[in-house]
C-alpha positions as CSV (number, residue, x, y, z in Angstrom):
1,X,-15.6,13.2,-28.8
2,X,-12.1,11.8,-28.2
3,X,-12.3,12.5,-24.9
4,X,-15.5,10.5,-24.5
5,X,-14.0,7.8,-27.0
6,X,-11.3,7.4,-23.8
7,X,-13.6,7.5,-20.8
8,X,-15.7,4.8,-23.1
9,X,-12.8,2.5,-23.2
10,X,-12.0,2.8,-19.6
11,X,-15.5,2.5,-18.5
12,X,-15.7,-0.9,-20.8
13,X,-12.3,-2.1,-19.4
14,X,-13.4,-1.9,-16.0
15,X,-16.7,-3.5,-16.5
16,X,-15.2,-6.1,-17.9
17,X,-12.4,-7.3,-15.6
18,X,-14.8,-6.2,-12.4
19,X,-17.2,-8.7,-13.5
20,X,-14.8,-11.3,-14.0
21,X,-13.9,-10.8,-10.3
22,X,-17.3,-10.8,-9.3
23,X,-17.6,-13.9,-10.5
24,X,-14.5,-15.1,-9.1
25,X,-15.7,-14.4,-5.9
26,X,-19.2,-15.2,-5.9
27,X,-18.3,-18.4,-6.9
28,X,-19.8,-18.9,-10.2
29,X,-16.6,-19.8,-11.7
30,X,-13.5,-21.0,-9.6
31,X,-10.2,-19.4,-9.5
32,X,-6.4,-21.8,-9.5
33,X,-5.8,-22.2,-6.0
34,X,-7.2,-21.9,-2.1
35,X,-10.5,-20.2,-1.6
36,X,-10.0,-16.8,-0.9
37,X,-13.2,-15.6,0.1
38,X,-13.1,-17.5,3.2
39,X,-11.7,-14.5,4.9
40,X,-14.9,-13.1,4.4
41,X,-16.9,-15.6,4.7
42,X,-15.4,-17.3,7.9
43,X,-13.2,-15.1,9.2
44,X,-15.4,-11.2,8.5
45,X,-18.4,-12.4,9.3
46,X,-17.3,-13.9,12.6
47,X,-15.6,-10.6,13.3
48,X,-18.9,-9.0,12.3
49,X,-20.9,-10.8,14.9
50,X,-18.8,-10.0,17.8
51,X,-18.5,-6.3,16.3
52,X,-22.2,-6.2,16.0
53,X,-22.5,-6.7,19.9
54,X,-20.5,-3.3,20.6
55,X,-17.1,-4.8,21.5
56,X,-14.1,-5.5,19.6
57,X,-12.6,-9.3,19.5
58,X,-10.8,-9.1,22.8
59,X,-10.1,-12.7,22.7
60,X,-8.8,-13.2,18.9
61,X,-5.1,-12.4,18.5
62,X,-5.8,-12.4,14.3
63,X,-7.4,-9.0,15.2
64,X,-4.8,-6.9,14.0
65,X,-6.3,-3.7,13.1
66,X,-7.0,0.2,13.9
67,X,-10.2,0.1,15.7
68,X,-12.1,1.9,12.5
69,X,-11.2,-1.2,10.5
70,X,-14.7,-2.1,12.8
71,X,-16.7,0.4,9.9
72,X,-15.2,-2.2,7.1
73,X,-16.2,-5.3,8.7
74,X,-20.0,-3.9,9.8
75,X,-20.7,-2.0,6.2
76,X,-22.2,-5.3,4.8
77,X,-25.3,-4.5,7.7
78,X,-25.9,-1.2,4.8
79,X,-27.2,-4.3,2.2
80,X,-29.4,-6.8,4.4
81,X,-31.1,-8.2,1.5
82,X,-27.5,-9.9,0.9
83,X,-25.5,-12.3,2.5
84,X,-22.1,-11.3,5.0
85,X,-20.1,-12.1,2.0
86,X,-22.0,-11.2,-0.9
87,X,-22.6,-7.4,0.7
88,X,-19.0,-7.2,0.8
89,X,-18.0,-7.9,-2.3
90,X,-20.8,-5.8,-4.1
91,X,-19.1,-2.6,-1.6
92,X,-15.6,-3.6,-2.1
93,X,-16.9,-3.2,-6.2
94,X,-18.4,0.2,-5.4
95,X,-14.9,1.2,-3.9
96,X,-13.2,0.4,-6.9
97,X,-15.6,2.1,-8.8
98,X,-15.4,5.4,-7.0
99,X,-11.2,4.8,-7.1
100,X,-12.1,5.0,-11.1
101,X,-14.3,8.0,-10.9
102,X,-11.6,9.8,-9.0
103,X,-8.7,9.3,-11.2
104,X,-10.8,9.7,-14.2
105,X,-11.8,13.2,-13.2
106,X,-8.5,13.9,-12.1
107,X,-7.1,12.7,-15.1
108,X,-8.8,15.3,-17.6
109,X,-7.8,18.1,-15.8
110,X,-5.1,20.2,-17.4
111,X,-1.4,19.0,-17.1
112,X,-2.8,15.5,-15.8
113,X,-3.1,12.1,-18.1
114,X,-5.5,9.3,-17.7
115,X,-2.3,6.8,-17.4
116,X,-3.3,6.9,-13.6
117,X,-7.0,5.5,-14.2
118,X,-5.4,2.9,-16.9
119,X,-3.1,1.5,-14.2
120,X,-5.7,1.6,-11.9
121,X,-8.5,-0.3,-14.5
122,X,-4.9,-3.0,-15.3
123,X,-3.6,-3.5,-12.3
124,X,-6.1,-4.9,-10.1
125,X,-7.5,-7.4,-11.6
126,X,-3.6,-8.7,-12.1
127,X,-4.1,-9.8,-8.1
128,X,-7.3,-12.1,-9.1
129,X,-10.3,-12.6,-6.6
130,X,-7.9,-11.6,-4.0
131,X,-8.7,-8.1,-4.4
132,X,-12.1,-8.1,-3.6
133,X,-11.7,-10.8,-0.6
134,X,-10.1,-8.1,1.8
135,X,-10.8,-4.8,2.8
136,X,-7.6,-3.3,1.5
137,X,-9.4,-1.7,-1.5
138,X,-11.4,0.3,0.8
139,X,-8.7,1.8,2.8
140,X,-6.6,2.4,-0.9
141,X,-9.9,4.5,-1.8
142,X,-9.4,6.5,1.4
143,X,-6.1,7.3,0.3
144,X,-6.7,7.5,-3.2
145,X,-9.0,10.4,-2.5
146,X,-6.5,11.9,0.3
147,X,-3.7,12.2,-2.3
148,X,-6.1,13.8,-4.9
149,X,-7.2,16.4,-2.7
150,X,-3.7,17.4,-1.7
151,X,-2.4,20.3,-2.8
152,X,-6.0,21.9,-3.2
153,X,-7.2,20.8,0.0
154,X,-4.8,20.5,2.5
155,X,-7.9,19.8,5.2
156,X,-9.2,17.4,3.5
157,X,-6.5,15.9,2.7
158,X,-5.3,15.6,6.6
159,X,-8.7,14.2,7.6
160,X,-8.9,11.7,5.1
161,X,-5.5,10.5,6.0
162,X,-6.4,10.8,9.5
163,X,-9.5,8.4,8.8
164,X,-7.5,6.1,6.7
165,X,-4.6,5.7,9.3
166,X,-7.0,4.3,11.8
167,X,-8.3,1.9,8.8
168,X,-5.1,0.3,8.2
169,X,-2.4,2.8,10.0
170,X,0.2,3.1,6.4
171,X,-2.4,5.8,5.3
172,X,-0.2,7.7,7.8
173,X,2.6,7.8,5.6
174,X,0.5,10.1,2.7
175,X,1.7,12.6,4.4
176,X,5.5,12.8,4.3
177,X,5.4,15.4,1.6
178,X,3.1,17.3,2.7
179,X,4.0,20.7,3.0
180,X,1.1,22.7,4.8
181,X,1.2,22.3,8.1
182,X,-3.0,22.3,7.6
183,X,-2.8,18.8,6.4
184,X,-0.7,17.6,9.6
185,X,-2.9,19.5,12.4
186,X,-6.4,18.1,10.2
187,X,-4.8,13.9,10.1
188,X,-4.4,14.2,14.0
189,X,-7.6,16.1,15.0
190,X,-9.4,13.7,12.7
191,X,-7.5,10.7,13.9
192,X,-7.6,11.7,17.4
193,X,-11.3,12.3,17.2
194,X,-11.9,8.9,15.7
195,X,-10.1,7.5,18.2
196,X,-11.8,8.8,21.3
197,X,-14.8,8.2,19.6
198,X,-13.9,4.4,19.5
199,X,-12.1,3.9,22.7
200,X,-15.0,5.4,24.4
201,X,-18.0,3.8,23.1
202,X,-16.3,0.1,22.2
203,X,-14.2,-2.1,24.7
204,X,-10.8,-3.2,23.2
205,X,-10.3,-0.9,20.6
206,X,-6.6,-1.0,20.9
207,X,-5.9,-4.3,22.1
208,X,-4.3,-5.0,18.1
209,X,-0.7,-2.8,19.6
210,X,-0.4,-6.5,22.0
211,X,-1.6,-8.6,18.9
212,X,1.0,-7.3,16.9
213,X,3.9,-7.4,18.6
214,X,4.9,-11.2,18.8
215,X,4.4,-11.7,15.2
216,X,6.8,-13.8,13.0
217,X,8.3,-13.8,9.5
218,X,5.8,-14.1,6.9
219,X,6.2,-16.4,4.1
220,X,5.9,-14.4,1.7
221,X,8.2,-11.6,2.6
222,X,11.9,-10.6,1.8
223,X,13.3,-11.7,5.3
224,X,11.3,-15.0,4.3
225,X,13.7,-15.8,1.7
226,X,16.2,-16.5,4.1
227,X,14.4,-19.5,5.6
228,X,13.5,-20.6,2.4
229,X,16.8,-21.0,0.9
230,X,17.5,-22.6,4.7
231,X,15.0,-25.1,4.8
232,X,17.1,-27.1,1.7
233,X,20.2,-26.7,4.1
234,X,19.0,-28.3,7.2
235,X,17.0,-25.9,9.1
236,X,14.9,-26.9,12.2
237,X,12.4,-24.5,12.0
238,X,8.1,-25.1,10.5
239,X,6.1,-23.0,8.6
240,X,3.0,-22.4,10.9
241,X,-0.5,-20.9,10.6
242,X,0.7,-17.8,13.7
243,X,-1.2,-14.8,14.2
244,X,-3.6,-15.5,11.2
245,X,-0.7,-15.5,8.8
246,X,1.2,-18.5,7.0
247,X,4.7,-18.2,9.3
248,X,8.2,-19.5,10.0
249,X,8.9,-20.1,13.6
250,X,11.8,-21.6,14.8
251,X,15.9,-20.7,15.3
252,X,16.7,-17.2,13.6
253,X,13.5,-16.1,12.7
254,X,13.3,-14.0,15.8
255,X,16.9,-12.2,14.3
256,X,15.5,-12.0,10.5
257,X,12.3,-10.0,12.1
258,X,14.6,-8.0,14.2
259,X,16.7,-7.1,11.1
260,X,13.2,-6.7,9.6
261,X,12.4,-3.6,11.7
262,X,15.6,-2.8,11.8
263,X,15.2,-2.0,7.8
264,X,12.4,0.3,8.9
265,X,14.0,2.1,10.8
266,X,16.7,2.9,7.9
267,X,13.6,3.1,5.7
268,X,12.0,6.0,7.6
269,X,15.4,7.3,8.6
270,X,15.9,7.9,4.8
271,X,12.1,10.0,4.6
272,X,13.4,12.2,7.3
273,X,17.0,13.0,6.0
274,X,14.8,13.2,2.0
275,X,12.4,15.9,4.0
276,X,15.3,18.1,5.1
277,X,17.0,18.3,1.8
278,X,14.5,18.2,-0.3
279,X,13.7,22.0,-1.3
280,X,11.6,21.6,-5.0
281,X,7.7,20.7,-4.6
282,X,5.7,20.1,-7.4
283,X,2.4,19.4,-7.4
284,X,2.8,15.3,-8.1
285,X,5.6,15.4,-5.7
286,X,3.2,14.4,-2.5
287,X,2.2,11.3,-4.5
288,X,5.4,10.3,-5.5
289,X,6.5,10.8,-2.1
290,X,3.8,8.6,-1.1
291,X,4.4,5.9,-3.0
292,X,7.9,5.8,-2.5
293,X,7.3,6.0,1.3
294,X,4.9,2.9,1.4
295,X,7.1,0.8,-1.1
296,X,10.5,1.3,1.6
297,X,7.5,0.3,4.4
298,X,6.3,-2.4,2.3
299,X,9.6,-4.3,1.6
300,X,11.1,-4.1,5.0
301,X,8.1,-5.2,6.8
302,X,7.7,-8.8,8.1
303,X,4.3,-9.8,6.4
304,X,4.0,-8.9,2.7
305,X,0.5,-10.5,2.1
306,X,-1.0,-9.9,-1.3
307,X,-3.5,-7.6,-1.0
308,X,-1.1,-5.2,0.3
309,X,-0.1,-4.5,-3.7
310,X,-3.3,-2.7,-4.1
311,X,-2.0,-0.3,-2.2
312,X,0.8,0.2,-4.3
313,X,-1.3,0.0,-7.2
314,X,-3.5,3.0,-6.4
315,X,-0.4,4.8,-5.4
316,X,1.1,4.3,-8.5
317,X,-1.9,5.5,-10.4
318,X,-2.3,8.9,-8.5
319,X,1.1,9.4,-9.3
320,X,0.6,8.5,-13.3
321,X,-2.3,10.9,-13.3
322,X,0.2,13.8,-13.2
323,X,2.1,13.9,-16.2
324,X,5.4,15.2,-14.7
325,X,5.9,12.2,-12.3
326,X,9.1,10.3,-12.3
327,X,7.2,7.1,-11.1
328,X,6.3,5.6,-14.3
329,X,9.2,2.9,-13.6
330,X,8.3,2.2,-10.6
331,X,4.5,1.8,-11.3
332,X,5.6,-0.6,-14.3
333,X,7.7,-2.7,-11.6
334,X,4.5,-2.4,-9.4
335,X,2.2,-4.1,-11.9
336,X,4.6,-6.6,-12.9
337,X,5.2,-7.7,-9.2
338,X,1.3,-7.8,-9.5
339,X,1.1,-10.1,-11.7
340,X,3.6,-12.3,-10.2
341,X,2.1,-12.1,-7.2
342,X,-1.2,-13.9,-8.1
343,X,0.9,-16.8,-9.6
344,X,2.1,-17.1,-6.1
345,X,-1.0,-16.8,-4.0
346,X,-3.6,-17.9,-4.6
347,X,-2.1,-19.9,-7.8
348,X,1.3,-21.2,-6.6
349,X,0.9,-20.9,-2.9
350,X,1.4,-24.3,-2.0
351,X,4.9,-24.7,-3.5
352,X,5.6,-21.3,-1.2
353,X,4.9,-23.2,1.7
354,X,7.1,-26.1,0.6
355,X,9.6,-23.9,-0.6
356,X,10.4,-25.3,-3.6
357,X,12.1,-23.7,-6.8
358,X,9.3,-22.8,-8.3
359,X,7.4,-21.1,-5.1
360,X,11.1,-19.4,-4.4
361,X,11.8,-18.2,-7.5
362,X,8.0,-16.6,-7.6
363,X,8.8,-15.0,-4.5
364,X,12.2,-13.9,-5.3
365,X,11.2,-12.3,-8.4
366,X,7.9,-10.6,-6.7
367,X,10.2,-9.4,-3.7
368,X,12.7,-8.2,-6.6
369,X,10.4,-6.4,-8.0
370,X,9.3,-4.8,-5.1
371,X,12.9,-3.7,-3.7
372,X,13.8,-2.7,-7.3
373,X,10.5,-0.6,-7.2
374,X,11.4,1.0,-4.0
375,X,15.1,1.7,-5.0
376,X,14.3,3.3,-8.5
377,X,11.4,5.6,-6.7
378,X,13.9,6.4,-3.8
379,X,16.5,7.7,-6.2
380,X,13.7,9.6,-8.5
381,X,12.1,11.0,-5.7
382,X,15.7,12.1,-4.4
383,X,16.5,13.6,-8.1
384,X,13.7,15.4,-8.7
385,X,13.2,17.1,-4.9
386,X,17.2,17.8,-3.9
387,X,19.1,20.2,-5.7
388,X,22.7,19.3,-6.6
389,X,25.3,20.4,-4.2
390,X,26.3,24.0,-5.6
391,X,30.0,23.9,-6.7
392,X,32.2,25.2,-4.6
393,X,33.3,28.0,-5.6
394,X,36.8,28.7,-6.6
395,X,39.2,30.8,-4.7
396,X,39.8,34.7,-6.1
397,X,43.0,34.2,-8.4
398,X,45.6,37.4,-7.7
399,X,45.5,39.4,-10.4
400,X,48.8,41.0,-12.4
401,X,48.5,44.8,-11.7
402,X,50.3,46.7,-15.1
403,X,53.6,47.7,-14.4
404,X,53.6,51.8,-15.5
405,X,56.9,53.1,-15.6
406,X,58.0,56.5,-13.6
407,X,59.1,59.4,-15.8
């Protein structure tokens, strides 16, 4: 009975805040800010149409994504009795849905909590319509399910990785802690085979490497800051819609970017040097590995949009399900740059692209946040995996041999 008394409450929670993002984005009601569903509406749908005649967007340099991002963008065709948009939001729905269904199972099993489904049911509707405007939920449910599988299902959990990394391409990094070599050899086969499948049956289906490479400095990310602050100091440079992103161009930001990847690099230097040391795997320790892995991704990169949280989010939460995890801090941090995060887009966006004090200090405190996040899961992480150094050992000490006198 308790038990059902808690699946009751998460069941109602989520029916609740879904529907108030259902009507977000269907437009019944409207939320603070830009439209958000024009990415769906405008920008999907006209990546649908070209998808629909069996080529990628050769043309369209906003086309920034691993060739199965095509299944997202053509799953609205599964519900013709809907329009483009309206099919995807009702799917996006189901994906959170089944993300629920997953953590709630996996939060009844023994040793495990349902703190992970609560973050989950919390945090995303903390990002507003958002959420439901991009495909980023779909690819978190890919993972979502990876990580779960995990220590069970080491198969599994490679091919679902594999899948997701040619979604959105940070699935990839699920699998720092993995330990059975299963998992590795079942990403790329499933990856690989996705792949071929792809770049033999649809023109273009890497052209996003070339897309990628000449983009800028996102507003909205750390590196950002720096031109921010330097705009009120006499800097030359715009803010410029480049790549299909909100962008500074001008002197510097090529450096900031460089520094950018630069970070990384530090970032997955760090994973590696973690890896060799660490020598004590418990069964939450992939997750946490995880999410500590895409939060030192996430805050170096040069683009921090907003859906990218929901990543973290469901990271967070498959980490919570397990009761042992150190990432309760971090997941807190995660949900509170959340929250600051819809303030900023859609809400405050506008005083972002100005850069005044209130759109910097939303940004400095959601980029805080995140590097705080990063840090505290880093060190946990580290803790919890590494053993101390043994001490060293002291030197034998010469003993006093007893004098016995000669008769």
């Amino acid at each position: 009975m308790r038990v059902s008394g808690k699946i009751a409450g998460l069941s109602a929670t989520w029916c609740a805040t879904r529907l108030a993002l259902l009507l977000f984005v269907f437009g019944v009601y409207v939320f603070p800010g830009p439209d958000v569903t024009t990415d769906v509406s405008v920008i999907y749908q006209g990546w649908y149409e070209v998808l629909r005649q069996g080529t990628f967007p050769l043309a369209d340099v906003t086309w920034q994504y691993p060739p199965a991002a095509a299944l997202a963008i053509l799953c609205p065709a599964a519900l013709p009795f809907l329009s483009y948009p309206h099919a995807f939001f009702v799917l996006v729905c189901l994906a959170d849905l089944a993300v629920l269904a997953l953590l709630g199972y996996a939060g009844l099993r023994p040793g495990r909590s349902l703190r992970g489904a609560w973050t989950w049911v919390a945090g995303v509707p903390l990002l507003g319509p958002t959420v439901y405007a991009r495909y980023d939920l779909m690819v978190t449910a890919v993972a979502v399910a990876a990580l779960l599988a995990g220590t069970r299902h080491p198969r599994v959990m490679g091919a679902l990785v594999g899948f997701g990394a040619l979604l959105k391409v940070w699935p990839a990094l699920l699998l720092v802690g993995a330990t059975r070599l299963r998992a590795w050899v079942s990403a790329a086969v499933a990856a690989g085979g996705v792949a071929a499948l792809f770049a033999v049956s649809m023109p273009g289906a890497f052209a996003f490497l070339t897309f990628q490479r000449d983009r800028g400095t996102e507003v909205e990310s750390l590196g950002s800051l720096v031109f921010h602050v330097a705009r009120h100091h006499g800097w030359q440079g715009q803010v410029l819609l480049n790549y299909g992103s909100i962008e500074f161009v001008g002197p510097y930001v090529g450096l900031v970017s460089t520094v950018a990847m630069a970070l990384s690099g530090a970032a997955l230097g760090w994973l590696v040097l973690w890896r060799r040391r660490a020598a004590r795997f418990a069964p939450h320790t992939l997750a946490d590995a995880a999410l500590t892995a895409v939060l030192l991704f996430t805050v170096t990169s040069r683009v921090i949009s907003p859906q990218y949280l929901v990543w973290l989010i469901g990271l967070a939460a498959v980490c919570l399900c397990f009761r042992a995890s150190r990432m309760g801090a971090p997941a807190l941090m995660v949900l509170a740059a959340a929250f600051v995060t819809v303030l900023e887009f859609p809400i405050g966006f506008i005083h972002v692209v100005v850069s005044d004090t209130y759109g910097v200090t939303l940004l400095v405190l959601r980029n805080g946040l995140l590097v705080a996040a990063a840090l505290t899961a880093a060190r946990a992480l580290w803790r919890s995996t590494v053993p101390a150094a043994a001490a060293t050992p002291l030197p034998p000490q010469p003993t006093l041999a007893k004098e016995t006198s000669a008769t």
